[in-house]
C-alpha positions as CSV (number, residue, x, y, z in Angstrom):
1,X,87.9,-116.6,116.3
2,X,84.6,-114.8,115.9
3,X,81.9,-117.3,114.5
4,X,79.4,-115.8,112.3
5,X,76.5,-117.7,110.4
6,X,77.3,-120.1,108.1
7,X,75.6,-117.8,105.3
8,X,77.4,-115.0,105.9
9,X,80.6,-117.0,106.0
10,X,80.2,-118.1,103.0
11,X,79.8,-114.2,101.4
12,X,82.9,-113.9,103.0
13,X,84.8,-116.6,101.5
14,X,83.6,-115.8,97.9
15,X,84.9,-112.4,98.4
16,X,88.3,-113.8,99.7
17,X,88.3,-116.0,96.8
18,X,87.6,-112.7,94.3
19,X,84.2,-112.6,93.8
20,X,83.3,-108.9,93.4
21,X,79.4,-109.1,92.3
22,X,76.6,-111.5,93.1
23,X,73.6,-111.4,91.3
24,X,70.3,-113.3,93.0
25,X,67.4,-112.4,94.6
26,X,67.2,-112.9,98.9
27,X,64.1,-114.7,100.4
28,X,63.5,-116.0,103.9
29,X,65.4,-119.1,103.0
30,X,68.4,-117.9,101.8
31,X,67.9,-114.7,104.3
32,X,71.5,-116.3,105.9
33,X,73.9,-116.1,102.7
34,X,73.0,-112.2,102.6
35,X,73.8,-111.1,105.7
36,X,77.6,-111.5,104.8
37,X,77.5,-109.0,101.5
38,X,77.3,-105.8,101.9
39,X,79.4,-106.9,105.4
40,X,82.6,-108.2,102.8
41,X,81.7,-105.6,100.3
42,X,80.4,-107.5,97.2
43,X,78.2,-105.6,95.1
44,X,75.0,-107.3,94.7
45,X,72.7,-106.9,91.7
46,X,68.9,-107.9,92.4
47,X,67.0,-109.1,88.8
48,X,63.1,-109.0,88.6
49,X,63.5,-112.7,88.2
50,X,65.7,-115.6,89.2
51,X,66.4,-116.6,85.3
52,X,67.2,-113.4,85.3
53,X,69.7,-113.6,87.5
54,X,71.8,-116.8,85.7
55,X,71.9,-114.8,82.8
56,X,73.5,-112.1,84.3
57,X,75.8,-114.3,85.7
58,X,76.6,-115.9,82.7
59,X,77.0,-112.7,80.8
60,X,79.1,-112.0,83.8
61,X,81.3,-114.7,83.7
62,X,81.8,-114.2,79.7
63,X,83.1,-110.9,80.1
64,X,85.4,-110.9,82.5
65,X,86.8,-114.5,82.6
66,X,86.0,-114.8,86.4
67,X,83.2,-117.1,87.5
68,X,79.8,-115.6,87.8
69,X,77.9,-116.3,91.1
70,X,74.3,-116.2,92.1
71,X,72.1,-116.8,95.2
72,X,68.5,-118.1,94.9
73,X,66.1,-119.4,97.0
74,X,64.6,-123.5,97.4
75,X,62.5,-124.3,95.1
76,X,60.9,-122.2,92.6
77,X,63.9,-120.1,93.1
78,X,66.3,-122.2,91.4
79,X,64.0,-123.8,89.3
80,X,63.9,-120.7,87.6
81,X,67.3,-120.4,87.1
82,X,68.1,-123.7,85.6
83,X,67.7,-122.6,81.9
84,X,70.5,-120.0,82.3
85,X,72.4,-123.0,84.3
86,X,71.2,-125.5,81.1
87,X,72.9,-122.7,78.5
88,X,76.0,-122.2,81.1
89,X,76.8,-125.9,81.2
90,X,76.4,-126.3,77.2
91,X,78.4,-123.2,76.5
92,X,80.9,-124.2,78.9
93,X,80.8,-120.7,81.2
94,X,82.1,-120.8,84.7
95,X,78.8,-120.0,87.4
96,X,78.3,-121.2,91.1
97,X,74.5,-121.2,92.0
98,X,74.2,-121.5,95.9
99,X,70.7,-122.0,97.0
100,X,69.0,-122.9,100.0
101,X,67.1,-126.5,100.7
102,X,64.5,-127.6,103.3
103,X,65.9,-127.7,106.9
104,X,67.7,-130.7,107.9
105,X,64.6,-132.4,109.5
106,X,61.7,-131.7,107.2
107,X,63.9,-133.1,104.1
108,X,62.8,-136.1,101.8
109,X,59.3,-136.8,103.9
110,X,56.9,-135.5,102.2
111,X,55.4,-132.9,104.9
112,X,54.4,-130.3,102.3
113,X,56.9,-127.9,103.6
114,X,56.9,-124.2,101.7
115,X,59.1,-124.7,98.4
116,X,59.5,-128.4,98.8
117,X,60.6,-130.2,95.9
118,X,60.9,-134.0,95.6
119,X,64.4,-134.0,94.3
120,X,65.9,-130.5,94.2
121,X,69.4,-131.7,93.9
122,X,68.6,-134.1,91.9
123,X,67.0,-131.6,89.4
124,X,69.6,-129.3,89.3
125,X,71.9,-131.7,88.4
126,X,70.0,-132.1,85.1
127,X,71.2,-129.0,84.2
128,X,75.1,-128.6,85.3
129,X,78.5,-130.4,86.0
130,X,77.4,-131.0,89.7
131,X,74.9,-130.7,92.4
132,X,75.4,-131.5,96.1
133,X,74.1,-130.9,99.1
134,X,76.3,-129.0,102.0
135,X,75.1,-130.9,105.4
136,X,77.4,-128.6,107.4
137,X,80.2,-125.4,107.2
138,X,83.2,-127.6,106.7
139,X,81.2,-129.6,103.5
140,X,80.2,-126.1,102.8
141,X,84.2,-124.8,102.1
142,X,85.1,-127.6,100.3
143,X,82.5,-127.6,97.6
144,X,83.3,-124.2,97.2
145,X,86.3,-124.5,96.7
146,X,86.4,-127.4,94.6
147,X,84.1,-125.7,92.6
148,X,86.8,-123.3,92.1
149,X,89.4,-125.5,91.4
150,X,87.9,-127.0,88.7
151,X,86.8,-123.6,87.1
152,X,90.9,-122.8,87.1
153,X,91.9,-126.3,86.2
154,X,89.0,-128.2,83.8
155,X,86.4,-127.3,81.6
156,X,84.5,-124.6,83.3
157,X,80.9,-125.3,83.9
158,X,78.3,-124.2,86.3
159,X,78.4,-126.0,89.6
160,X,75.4,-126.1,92.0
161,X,75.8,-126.1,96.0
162,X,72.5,-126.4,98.3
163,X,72.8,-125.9,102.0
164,X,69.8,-126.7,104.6
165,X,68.1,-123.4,106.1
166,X,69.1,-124.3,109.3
167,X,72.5,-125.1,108.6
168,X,73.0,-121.7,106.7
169,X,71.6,-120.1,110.1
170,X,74.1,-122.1,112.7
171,X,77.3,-120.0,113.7
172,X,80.3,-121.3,111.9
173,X,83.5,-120.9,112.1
174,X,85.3,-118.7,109.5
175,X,86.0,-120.5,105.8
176,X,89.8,-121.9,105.6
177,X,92.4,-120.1,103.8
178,X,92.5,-120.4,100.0
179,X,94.3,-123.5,98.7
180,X,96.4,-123.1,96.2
181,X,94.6,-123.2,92.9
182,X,95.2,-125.7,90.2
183,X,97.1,-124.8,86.7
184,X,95.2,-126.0,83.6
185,X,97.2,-128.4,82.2
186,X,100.2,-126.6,79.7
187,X,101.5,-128.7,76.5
188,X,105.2,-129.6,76.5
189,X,107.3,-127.9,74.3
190,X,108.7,-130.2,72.0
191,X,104.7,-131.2,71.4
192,X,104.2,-127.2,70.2
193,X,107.2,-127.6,67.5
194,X,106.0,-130.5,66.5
195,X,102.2,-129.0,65.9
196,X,103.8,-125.6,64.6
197,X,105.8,-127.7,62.1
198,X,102.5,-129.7,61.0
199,X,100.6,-126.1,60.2
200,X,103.4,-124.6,58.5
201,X,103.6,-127.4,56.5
202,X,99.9,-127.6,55.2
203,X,98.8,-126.9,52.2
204,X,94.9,-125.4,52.9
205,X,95.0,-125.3,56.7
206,X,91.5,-124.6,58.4
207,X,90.9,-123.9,61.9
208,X,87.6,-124.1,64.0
209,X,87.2,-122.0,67.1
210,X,84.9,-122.0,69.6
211,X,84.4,-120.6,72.7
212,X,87.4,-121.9,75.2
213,X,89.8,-119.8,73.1
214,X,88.2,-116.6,73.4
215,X,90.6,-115.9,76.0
216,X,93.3,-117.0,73.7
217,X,92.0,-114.8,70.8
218,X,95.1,-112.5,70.2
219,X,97.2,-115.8,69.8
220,X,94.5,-117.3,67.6
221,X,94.7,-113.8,65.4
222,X,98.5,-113.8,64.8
223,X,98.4,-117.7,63.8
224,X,95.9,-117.4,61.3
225,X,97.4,-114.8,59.7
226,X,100.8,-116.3,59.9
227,X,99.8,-119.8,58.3
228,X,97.1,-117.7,56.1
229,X,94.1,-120.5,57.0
230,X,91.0,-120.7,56.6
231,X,88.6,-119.8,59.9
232,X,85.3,-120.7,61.2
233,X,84.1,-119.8,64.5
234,X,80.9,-121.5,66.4
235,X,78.4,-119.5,67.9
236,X,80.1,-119.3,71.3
237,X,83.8,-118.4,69.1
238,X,82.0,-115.7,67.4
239,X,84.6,-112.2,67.6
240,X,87.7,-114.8,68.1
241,X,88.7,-114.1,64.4
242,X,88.0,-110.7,63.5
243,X,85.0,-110.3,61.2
244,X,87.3,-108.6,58.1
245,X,89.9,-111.5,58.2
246,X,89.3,-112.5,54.4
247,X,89.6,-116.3,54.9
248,X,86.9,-116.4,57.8
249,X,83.7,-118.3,57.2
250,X,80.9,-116.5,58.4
């Protein structure tokens, strides 16, 4: 089994686990998770700007219905990406943000190293579901694919992972096979009729979409029509109901 770096590895994985584009900018600290791209055949697209970036990967994520991935660097790097992570976690948008931290020895003391932050976990976290740090390639895997997991399974929202320098640079062994991924919870049948025969039976039904039905929006057309309701959309539901539906509230 031919060990590569952990950062390359972890290209690899992403593209086994159908990530096609990465969006993010490479540094000397996150030099590690690049070497694998072009190598697993991921198409990268480099912003001016690390905000940059999480906007592309949210616009990314929106439009295709897969999770939007970006690499930055420690530091500055993802602190500059944390307001598109901030407007991913509120809109409830699928991203993965793996960044570099401070090598394993120079963390939490203080010594002034080049993008040290006091809490860089801590501050991502602020801003998304999660943020933890990978001490090592098999903690590495998992988060990944927990992150994964939960994007299938649960409300999507933007994760954040952080692996040393030195950890992204040690040879690793190849990432696991894919587990298999977690259905999103389906509503029984007889729960359906039961819901169908409470609509059908209302007098001035109204229905509110926002954005976790946009992939549902066909299904939301043909109801609306059928029960003739009323429709309002949020910001992030806006385009579920087509604009010249009569009974939508703009």
């Amino acid at each position: 089994m031919t060990k590569r770096p952990l950062g390359a590895n972890i290209s690899h994985m992403l593209k086994a686990r159908g990530v096609d584009v990465i969006f993010g900018i490479p540094g000397v600290h996150n030099i590690e998770l690049y070497r694998g791209i072009e190598e697993a055949g991921i198409t990268h697209v480099l912003p001016r700007h690390e905000q940059g970036a999480g906007f592309m990967a949210d616009g990314y994520a929106r439009a295709t219905g897969k999770p939007g991935v970006a690499y930055v660097i420690t530091g500055p790097g993802l602190c500059n990406i944390m307001t598109a992570m901030g407007q991913a976690y509120s809109d409830s948008v699928p991203m993965l943000v793996v960044s570099s931290c401070l090598e394993t020895k120079d963390r939490h003391i203080g010594r002034g190293r080049l993008h040290e932050m006091r809490d860089q976990e801590g501050a991502a976290a602020t801003v998304c579901d999660w943020s933890v740090t990978a001490p090592d390639a098999p903690a590495a895997y998992r988060l990944i694919d927990a992150a994964f997991a939960e994007f299938s399974a649960s409300r999507a929202r933007p994760k954040h992972i952080q692996v040393p320098i030195d950890v992204l640079g040690s040879p690793a062994d190849p990432a696991p096979d894919q587990p298999i991924a977690p259905a999103k919870p389906v509503a029984r049948p007889e729960d359906v009729a039961a819901a169908a025969e409470w609509l059908l039976g209302a007098r001035r039904p109204l229905f509110i979409f926002g954005g976790g039905a946009a992939l549902g929006f066909e299904a939301a057309r043909k109801l609306v029509r059928l029960t003739r309701a009323a429709t309002m959309c949020t910001f992030a539901g806006r385009g579920i109901i087509a604009p010249d539906y009569p009974l939508n509230c703009q």
